[in-house]
C-alpha beads as a LAMMPS data file, in Angstrom:
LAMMPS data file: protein, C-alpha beads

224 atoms
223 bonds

1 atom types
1 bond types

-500.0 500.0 xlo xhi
-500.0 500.0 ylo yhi
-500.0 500.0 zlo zhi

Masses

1 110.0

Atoms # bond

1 1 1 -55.823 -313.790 414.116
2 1 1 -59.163 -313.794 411.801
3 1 1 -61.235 -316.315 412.057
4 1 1 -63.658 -317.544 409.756
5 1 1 -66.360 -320.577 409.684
6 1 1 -67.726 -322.933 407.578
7 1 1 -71.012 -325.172 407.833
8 1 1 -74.386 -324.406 409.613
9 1 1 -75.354 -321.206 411.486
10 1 1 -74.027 -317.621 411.789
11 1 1 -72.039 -315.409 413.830
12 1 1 -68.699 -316.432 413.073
13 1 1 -65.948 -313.689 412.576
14 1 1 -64.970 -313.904 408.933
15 1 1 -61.558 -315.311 407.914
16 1 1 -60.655 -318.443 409.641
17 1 1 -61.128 -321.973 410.071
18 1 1 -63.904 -322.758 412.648
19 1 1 -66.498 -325.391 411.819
20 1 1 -69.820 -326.400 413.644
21 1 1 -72.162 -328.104 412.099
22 1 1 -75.650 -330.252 413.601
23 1 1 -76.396 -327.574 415.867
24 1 1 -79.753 -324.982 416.068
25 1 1 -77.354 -322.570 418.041
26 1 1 -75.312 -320.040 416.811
27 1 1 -72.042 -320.217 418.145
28 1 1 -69.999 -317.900 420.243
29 1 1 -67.865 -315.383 418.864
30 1 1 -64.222 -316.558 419.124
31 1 1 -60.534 -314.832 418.464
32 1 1 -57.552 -316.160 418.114
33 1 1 -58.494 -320.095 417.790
34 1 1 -57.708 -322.501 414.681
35 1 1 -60.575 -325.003 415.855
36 1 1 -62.889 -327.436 414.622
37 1 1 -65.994 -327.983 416.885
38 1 1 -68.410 -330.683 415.958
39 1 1 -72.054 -331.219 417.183
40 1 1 -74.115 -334.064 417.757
41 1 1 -77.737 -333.547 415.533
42 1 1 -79.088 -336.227 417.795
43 1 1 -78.969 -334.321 421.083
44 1 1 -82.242 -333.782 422.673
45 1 1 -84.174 -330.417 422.709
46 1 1 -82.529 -329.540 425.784
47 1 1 -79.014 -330.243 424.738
48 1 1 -79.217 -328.938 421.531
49 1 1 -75.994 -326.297 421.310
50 1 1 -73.994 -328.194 423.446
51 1 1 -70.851 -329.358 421.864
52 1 1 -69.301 -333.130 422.621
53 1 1 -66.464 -332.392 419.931
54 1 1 -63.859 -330.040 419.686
55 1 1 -61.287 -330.203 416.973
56 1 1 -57.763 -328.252 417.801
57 1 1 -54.975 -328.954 415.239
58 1 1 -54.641 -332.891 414.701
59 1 1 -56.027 -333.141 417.928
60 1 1 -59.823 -334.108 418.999
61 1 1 -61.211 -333.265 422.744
62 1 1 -64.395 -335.802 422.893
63 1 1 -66.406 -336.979 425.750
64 1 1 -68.047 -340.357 425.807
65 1 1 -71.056 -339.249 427.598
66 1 1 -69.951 -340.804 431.165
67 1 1 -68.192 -337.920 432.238
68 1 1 -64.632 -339.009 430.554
69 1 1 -62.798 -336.602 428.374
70 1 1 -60.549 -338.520 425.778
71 1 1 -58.068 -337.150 423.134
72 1 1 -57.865 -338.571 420.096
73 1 1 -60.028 -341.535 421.442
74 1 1 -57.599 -342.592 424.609
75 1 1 -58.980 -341.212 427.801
76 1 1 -56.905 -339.233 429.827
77 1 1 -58.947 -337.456 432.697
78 1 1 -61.937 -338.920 434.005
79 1 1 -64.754 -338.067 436.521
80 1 1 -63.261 -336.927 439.667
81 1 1 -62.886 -340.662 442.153
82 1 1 -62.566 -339.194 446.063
83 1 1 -62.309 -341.098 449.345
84 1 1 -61.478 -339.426 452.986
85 1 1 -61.682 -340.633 456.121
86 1 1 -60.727 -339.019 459.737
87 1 1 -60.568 -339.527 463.348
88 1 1 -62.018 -336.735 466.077
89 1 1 -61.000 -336.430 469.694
90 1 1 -60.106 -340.213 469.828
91 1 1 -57.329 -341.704 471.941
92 1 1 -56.035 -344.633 469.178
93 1 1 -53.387 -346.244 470.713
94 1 1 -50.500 -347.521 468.478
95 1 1 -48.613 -350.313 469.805
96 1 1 -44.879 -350.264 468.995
97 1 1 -42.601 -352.844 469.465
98 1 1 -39.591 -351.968 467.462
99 1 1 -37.855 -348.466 466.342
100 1 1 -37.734 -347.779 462.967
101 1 1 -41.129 -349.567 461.478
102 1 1 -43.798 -348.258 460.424
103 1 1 -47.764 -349.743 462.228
104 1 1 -50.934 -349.379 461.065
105 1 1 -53.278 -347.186 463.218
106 1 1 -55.899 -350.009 464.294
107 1 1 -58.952 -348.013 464.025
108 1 1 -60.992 -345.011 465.514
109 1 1 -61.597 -344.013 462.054
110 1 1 -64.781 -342.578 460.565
111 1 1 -65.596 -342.406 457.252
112 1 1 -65.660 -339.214 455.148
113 1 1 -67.057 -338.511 451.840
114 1 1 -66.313 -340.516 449.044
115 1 1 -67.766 -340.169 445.488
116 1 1 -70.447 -342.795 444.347
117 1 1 -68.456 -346.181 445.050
118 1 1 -64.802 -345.303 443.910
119 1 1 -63.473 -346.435 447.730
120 1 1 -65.125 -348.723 450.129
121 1 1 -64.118 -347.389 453.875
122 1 1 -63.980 -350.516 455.897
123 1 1 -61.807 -351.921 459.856
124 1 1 -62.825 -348.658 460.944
125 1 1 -59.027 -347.898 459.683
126 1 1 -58.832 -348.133 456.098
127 1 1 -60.262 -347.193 452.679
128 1 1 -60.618 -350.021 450.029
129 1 1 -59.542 -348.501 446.318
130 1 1 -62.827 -349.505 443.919
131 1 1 -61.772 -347.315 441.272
132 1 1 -57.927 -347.514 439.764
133 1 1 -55.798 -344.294 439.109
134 1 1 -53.385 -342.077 440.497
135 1 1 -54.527 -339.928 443.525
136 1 1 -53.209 -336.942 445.079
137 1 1 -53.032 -338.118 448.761
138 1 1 -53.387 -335.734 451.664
139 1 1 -53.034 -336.557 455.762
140 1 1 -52.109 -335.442 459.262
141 1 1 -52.107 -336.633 462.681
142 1 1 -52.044 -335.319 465.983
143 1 1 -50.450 -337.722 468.220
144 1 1 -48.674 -338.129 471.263
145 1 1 -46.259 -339.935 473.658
146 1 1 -45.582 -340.477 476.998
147 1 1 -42.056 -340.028 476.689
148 1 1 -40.435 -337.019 475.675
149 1 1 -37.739 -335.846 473.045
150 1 1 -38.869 -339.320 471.199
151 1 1 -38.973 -338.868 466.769
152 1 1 -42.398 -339.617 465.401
153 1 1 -43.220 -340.216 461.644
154 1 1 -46.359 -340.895 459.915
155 1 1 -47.337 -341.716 456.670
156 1 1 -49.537 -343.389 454.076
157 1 1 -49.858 -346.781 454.109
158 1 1 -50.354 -348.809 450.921
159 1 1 -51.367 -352.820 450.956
160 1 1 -49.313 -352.206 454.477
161 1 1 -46.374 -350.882 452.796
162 1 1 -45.149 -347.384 453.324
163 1 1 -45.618 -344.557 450.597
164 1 1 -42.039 -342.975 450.957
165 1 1 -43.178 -339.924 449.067
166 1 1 -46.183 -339.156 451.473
167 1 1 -43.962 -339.564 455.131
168 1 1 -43.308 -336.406 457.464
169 1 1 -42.093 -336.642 461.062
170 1 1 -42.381 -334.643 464.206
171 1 1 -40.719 -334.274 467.291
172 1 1 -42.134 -335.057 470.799
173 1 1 -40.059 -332.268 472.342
174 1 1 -38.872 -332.189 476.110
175 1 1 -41.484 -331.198 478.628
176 1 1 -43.929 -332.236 475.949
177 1 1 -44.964 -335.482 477.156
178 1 1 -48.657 -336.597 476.338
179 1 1 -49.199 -332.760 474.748
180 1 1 -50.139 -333.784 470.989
181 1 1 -48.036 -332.730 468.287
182 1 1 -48.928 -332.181 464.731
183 1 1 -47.389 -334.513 461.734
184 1 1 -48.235 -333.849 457.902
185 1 1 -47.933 -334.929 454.961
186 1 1 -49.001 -335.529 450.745
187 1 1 -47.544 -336.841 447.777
188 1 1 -49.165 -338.760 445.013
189 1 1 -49.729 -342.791 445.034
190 1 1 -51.065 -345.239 442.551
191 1 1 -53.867 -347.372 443.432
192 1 1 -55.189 -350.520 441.650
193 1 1 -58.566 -351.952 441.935
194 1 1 -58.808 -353.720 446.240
195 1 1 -55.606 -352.166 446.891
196 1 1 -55.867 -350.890 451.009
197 1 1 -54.822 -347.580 452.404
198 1 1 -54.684 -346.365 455.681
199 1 1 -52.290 -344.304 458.316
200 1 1 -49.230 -345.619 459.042
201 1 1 -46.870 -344.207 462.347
202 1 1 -43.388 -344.907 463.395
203 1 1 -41.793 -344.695 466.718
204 1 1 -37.888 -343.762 465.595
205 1 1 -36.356 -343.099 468.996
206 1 1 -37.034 -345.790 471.178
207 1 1 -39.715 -348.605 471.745
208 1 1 -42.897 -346.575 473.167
209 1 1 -46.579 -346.323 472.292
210 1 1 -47.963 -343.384 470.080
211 1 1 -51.211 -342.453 470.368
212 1 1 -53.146 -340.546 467.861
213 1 1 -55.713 -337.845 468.842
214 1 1 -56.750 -336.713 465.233
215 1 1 -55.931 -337.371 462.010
216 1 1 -57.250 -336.530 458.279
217 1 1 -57.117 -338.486 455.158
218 1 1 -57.749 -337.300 451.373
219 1 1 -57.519 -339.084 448.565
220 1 1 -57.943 -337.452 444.981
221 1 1 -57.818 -339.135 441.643
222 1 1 -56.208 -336.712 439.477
223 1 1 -54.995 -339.351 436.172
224 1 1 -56.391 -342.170 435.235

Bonds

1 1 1 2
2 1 2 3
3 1 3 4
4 1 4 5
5 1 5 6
6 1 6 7
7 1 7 8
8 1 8 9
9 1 9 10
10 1 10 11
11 1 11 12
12 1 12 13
13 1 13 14
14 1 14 15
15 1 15 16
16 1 16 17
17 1 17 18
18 1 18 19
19 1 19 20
20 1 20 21
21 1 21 22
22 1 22 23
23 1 23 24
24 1 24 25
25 1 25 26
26 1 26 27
27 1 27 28
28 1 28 29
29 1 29 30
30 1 30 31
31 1 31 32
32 1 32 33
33 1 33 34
34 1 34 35
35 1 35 36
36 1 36 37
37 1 37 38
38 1 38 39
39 1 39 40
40 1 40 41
41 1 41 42
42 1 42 43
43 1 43 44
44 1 44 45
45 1 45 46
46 1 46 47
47 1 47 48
48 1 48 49
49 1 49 50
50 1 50 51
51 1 51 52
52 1 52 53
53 1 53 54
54 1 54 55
55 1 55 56
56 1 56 57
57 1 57 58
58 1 58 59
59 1 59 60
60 1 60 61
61 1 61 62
62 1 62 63
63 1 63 64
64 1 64 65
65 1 65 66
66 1 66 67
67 1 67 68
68 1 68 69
69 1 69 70
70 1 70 71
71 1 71 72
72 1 72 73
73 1 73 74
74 1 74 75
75 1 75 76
76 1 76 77
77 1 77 78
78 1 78 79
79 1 79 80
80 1 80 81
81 1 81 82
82 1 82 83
83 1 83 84
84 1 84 85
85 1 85 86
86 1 86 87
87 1 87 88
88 1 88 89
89 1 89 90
90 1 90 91
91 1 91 92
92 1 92 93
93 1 93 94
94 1 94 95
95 1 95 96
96 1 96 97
97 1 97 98
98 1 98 99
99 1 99 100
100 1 100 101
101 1 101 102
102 1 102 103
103 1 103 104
104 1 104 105
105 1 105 106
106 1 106 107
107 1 107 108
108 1 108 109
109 1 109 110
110 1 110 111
111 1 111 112
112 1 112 113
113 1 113 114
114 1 114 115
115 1 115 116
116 1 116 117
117 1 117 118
118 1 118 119
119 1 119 120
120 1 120 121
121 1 121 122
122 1 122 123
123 1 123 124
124 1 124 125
125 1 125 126
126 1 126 127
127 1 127 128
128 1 128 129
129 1 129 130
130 1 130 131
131 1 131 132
132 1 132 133
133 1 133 134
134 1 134 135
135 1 135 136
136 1 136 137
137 1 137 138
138 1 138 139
139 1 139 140
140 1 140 141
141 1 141 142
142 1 142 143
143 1 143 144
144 1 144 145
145 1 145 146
146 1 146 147
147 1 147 148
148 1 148 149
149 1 149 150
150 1 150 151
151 1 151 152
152 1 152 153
153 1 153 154
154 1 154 155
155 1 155 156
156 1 156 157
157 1 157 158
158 1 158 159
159 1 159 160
160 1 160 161
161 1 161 162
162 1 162 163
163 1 163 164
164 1 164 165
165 1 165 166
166 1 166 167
167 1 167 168
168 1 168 169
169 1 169 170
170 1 170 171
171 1 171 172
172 1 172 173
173 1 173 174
174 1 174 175
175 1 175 176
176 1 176 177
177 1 177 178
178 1 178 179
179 1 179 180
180 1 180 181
181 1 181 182
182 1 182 183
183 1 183 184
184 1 184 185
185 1 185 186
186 1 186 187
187 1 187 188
188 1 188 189
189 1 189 190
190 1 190 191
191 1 191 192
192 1 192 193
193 1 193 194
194 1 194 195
195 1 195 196
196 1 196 197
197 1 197 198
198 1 198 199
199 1 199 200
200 1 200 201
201 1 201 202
202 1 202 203
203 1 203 204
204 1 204 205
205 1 205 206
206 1 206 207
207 1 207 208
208 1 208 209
209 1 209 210
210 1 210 211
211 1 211 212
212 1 212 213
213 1 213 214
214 1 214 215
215 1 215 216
216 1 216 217
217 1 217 218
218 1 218 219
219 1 219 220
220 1 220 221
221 1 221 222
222 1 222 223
223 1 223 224
């Protein structure tokens, strides 16, 4: 489709509807696109040609200068929020004392990266939510028990509770007593400002310890 401009500059394919204006640099050349882009004449000499407006449709793409992309003035994805923690070659024993219910793992936890101060990692067990949203939440455990043929599940934990959408189980098979077996999981969780999440395991067998060897934890803001 043709495209033609209006305002400052040159360069623009002929025929269309794409407007700049503000800017000392002469756009690219673009096909196909009904577009209004906007600059900001205020920009410093080393942001001049950079464009904080784009105009598609009824539609506007702006940024308020924090790293936040809104449309039409209501933000909708913001700067990426992080938080991981994991355990390595640890022997974190989980006491169980009923089938069917889901413990936190107490600790052996170390702290992985987390973006500026979106999560606070804290109980050597558990990241602290500083910055609200919904994350993309990724874990697995190696863990074992001394029993055999005994059902294992793990999962997130939220505020203690069980994430339902995030829970996998393995199987301690026969002969496999004490050998570590893998359990993983993801699904997406919301997370309010002080809200707590850690690793949660479940014994669904019988009543016996689990002990977890390794275990990774992701958590990825991916909507505000």
């Amino acid at each position: 489709m043709p495209v033609s401009h209006s305002g400052e500059g040159s360069g623009a394919p002929a025929g269309g509807n794409l407007n700049y204006s503000n800017t000392t640099t002469t756009p690219p050349a673009v096909s196909n696109v009904n577009s209004s882009v906007q600059g900001n004449n205020s920009q410093s000499s080393s942001q001049k040609g950079l464009f904080n407006s784009i105009q598609i449709g009824k539609s506007a793409l702006t940024s308020d200068g924090s790293g936040n992309l809104l449309i039409n003035g209501s933000s909708v994805v913001s700067s990426t929020a992080f938080g991981s923690m994991y355990a390595y070659n640890v022997t974190q024993s989980v006491t169980v004392s009923a089938t069917d219910t889901y413990y936190e793992v107490p600790g052996s936890m170390t702290a992985g990266t987390i973006s500026n101060t979106d999560f606070t990692f804290q109980n050597s067990s558990e990241l602290l939510c500083n910055t609200a949203g919904k994350y993309l939440a990724n874990w697995s455990m190696a863990v074992t028990c001394a029993t055999t043929s005994q059902e294992v599940e793990g999962g997130v934990l939220l505020n203690g509770t069980i994430q339902q959408n995030t829970a996998c189980h393995c199987e301690v098979a026969t002969g496999d007593a004490n050998r570590p077996d893998c359990v993983a999981g993801s699904g997406i969780i919301t997370l309010n400002v002080n809200d707590v999440v850690s690793f949660g395991v479940l014994e669904h067998t019988a009543i016996h310890n689990i002990v977890v060897q390794h275990a990774t934890m992701t958590l990825t803001r991916i909507s505000n």
